[in-house]
C-alpha positions in Angstrom: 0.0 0.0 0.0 1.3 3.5 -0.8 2.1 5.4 2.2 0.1 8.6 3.0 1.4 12.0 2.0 2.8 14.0 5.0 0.7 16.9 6.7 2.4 20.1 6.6 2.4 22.0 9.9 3.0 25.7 9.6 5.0 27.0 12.6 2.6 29.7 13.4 3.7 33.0 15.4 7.1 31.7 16.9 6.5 34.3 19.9 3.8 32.0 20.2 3.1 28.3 21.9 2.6 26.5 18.1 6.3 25.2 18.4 6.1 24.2 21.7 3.1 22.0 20.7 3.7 20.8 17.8 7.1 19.3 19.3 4.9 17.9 22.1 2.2 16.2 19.3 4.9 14.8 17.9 6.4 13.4 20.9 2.9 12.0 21.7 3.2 10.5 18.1 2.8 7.0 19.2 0.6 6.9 22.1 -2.0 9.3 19.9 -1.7 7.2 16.7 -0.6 10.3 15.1 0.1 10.2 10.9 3.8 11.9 9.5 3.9 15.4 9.7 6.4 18.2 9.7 6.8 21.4 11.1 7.3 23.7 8.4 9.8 27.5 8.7 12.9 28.7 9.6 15.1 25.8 11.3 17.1 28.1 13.8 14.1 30.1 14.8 12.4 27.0 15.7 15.3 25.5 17.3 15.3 28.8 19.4 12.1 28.4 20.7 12.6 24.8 21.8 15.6 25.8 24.0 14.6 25.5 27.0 11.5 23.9 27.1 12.7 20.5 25.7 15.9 18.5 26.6 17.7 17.3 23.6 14.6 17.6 21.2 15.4 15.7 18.4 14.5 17.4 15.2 16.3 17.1 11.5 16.1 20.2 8.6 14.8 18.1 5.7 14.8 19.4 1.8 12.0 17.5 0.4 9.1 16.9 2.2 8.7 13.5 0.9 11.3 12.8 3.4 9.1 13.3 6.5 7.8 9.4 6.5 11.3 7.9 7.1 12.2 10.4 9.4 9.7 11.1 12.1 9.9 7.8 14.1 13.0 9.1 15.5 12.9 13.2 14.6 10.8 16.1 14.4 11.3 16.7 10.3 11.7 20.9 9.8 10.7 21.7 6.1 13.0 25.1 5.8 13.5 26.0 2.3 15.6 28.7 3.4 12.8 31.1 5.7 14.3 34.7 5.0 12.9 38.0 6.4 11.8 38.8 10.1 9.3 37.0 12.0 6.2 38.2 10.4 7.7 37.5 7.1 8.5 34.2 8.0 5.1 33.0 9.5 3.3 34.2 6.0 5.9 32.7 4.2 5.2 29.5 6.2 1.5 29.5 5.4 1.9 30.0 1.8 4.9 26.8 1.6 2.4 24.6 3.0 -0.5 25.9 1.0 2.1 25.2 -2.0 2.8 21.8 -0.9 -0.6 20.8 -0.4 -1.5 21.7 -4.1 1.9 20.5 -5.5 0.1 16.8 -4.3 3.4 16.9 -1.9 1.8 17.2 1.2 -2.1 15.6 2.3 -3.6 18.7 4.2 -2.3 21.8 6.2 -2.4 22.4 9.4 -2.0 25.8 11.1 -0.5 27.3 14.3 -1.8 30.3 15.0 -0.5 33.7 14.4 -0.9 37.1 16.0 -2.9 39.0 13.8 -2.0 43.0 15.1 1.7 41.7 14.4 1.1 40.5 10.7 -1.2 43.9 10.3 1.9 45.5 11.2 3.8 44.0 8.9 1.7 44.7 6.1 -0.7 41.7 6.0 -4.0 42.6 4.1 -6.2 39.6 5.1 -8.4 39.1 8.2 -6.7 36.1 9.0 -6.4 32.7 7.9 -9.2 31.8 6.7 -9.5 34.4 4.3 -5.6 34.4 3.4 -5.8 30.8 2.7 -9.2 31.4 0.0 -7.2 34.0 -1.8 -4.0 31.4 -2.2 -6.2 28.8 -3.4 -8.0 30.5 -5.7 -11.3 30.8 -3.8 -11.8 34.2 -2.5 -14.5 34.6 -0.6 -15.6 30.9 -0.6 -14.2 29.6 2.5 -16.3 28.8 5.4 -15.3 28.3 9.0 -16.1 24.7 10.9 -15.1 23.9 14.6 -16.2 20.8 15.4 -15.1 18.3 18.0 -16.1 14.7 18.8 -19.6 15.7 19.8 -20.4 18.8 17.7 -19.6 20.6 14.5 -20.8 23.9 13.9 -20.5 26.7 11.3 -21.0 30.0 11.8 -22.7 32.2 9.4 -20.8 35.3 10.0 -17.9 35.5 11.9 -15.6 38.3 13.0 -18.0 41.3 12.7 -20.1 43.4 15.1 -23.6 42.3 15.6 -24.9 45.2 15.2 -24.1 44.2 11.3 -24.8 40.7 11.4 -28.8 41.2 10.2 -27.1 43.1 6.8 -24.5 40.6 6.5 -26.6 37.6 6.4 -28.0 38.2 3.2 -30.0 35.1 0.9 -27.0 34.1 -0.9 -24.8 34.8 1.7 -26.6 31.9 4.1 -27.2 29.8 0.9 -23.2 29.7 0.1 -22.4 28.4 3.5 -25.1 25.6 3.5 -24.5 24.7 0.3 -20.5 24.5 0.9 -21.1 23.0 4.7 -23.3 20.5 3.0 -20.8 19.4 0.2 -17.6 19.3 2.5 -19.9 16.9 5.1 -20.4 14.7 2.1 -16.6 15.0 0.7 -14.2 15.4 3.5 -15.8 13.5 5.9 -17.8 10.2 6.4 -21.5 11.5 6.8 -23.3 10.7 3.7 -26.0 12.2 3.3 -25.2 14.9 5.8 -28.2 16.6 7.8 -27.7 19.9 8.6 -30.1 22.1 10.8 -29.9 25.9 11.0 -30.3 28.3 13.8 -32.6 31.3 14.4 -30.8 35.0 14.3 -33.7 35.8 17.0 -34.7 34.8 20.3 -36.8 31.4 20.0 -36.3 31.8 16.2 -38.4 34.8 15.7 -41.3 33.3 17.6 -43.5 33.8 14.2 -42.3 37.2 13.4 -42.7 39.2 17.1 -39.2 38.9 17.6 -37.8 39.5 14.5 -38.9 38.6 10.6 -35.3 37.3 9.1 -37.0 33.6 10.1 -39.8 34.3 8.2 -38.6 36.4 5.5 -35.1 35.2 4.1 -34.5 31.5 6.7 -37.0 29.4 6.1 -37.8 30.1 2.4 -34.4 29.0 1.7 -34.6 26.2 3.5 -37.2 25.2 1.6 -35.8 26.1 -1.8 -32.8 23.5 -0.4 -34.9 21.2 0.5 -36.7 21.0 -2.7 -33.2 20.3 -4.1 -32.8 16.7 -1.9 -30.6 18.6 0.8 -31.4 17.8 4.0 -31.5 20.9 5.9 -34.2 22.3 8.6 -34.8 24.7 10.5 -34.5 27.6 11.5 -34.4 26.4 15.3 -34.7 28.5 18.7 -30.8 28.3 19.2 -30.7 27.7 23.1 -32.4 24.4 22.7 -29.9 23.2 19.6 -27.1 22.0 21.8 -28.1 19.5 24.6 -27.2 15.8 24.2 -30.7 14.8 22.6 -30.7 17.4 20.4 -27.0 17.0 18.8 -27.7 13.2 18.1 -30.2 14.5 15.4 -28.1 16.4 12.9 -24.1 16.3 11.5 -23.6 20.0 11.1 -25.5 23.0 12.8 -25.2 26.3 11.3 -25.2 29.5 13.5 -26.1 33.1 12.4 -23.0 34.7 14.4 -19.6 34.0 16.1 -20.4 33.3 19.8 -24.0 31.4 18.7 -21.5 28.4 17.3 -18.8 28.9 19.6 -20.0 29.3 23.1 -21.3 25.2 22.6 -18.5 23.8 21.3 -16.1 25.3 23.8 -18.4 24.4 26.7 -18.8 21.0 25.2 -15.1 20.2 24.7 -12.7 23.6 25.0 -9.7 21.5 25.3 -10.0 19.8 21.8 -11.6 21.7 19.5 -10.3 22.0 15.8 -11.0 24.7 13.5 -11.6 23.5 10.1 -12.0 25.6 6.7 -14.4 24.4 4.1 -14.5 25.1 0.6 -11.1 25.1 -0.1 -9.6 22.9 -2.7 -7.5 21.6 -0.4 -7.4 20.6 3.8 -6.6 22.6 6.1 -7.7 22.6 9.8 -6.3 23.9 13.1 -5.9 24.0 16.4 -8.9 26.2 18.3 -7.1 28.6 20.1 -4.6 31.5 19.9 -1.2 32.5 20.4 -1.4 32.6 24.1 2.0 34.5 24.3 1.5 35.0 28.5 2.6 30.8 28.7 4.8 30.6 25.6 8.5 29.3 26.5 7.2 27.9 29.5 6.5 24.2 28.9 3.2 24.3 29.9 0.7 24.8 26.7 -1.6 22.4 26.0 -1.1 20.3 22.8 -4.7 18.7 22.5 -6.2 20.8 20.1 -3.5 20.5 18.1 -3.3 16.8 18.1 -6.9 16.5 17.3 -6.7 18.8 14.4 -3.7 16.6 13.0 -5.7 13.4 13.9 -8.7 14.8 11.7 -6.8 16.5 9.0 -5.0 12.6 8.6 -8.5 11.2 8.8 -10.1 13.8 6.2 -7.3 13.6 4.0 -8.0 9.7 3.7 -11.3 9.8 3.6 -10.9 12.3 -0.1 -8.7 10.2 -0.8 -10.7 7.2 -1.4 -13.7 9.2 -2.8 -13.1 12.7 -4.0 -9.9 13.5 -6.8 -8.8 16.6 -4.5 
């Protein structure tokens, strides 16, 4: 059988804890079942950042990422294709190496550490953040859609990093029907949920409650659920959101999708806040990463917590085999 392609691990913000865990995932390899992966950027400034913290770490610079199979059993493979540039340069050069070997067919999925977005701003980064820097390298501007999901929930949300005073303008028709239709056809290609059911959130309190609390339900919601529905996809709703989330109800549906930021995230973290993985849909290739920031306050000090990381590797290794027995990525 021909062994998997690597994963590609960017090395995120290195005044950040990305390094630290991504050495610790991959010293977990075993016990965790973890598939080949290496940590790609600049070998010294990763080395740096793992004085310290780790004993005689072992790690090897490797050229070719094809190499990363034969040496991770005994090594943390660095892919460093000669990193120039300060910091910030290096982190988006990072990004955009893995990106490259993902669509090169070098590498099986990307996996991100997260960066400090005010510092990349600085430096003259003109995206929001990942998600949206990752649409534009893969040719998919403004077709990406954001999914954290852990074992017992996976939600989308609608709109993401904006007031909500704008989110009612925001969520336009084809704005919702993009992300269902994309959610939808991810569920069905990238993971093992055929055919995926999908329910949808209210923007309101108790979904509107028939138009006294708000008319986007009635007006815009539910007619396009119904127009999707027509189609074969299996999508309801919209629901009251506080009663989406509790044990009975999540056994119902693969994929919920939320009208705003906290509606989708304030369950998922409550659920599981530990191992939550961010995932971005609609992309051409996979990429998924670790639910959390920088968290700068602990970094250097040995004690940053590697699960979310591990479970994004874990599910960007099982994605990536899933596509590759049923979708030509």
């Amino acid at each position: 059988m021909k062994s998997p392609l690597p994963i590609a691990i960017t090395m995120g913000d290195p005044a950040g804890i990305g390094i630290e865990i991504t050495a610790k995932a991959w010293l977990m390899r075993d016990e965790k079942r973890l598939p080949p992966f290496c940590l790609v950027g600049n070998k010294e400034r990763i080395e740096e950042a793992l004085k310290g913290i780790f004993e005689k770490l072992p790690t090897t610079g490797i050229s070719n990422i094809a190499d990363t199979t034969a040496v991770f059993p005994s090594t943390l493979p660095i892919f460093d294709p000669g990193f120039k540039g300060n910091s910030s340069a290096q982190t988006i050069s990072a990004i955009e190496t893995a990106v490259s070997l993902c669509q090169s067919d070098q590498a099986s999925a990307v996996v991100t550490n997260p960066i400090q977005k005010k510092r990349l701003y600085d430096a003259g980064f003109a995206h929001p953040g990942h998600t949206e820097f990752l649409a534009d390298l893969t040719g998919v501007p403004g077709k990406a859609v954001m999914m954290f999901a852990c074992a017992a929930l996976k939600v989308v949300p609608a709109t993401i990093h904006i007031p909500l005073s704008k989110v009612s303008d925001t969520l336009t028709k084809s704005h919702l029907e993009q992300v269902i239709r994309t959610t939808y056809a991810d569920l069905k290609s990238r993971f093992s949920t055929s055919p995926p059911k999908i329910v949808v959130a209210g923007l309101n309190p108790h979904a509107g409650e028939e138009g006294s609390i708000g008319s986007e339900e009635l007006e815009m919601i539910a007619p396009l659920l119904a127009e999707l529905q027509v189609e074969g996809i299996d999508v309801s709703g919209p629901y009251p959101a506080d009663s989406l989330f509790h044990e009975a109800a999540r056994s119902k549906y693969d994929a919920a999708i939320c009208m705003y930021h906290d509606q989708a995230l304030i369950p998922i973290k409550t659920i599981d806040f530990d191992n939550g993985v961010n995932v971005t849909l609609g992309l051409p290739i996979i990429r998924t990463s670790p639910d959390h920031g920088t968290a700068e306050d602990i970094a250097g000090k040995g004690i940053a917590n590697p699960s979310s990381l591990i479970a994004a590797i874990k599910m960007a290794g099982e994605m990536a085999s899933y596509s590759s027995e049923n979708l030509d990525v």
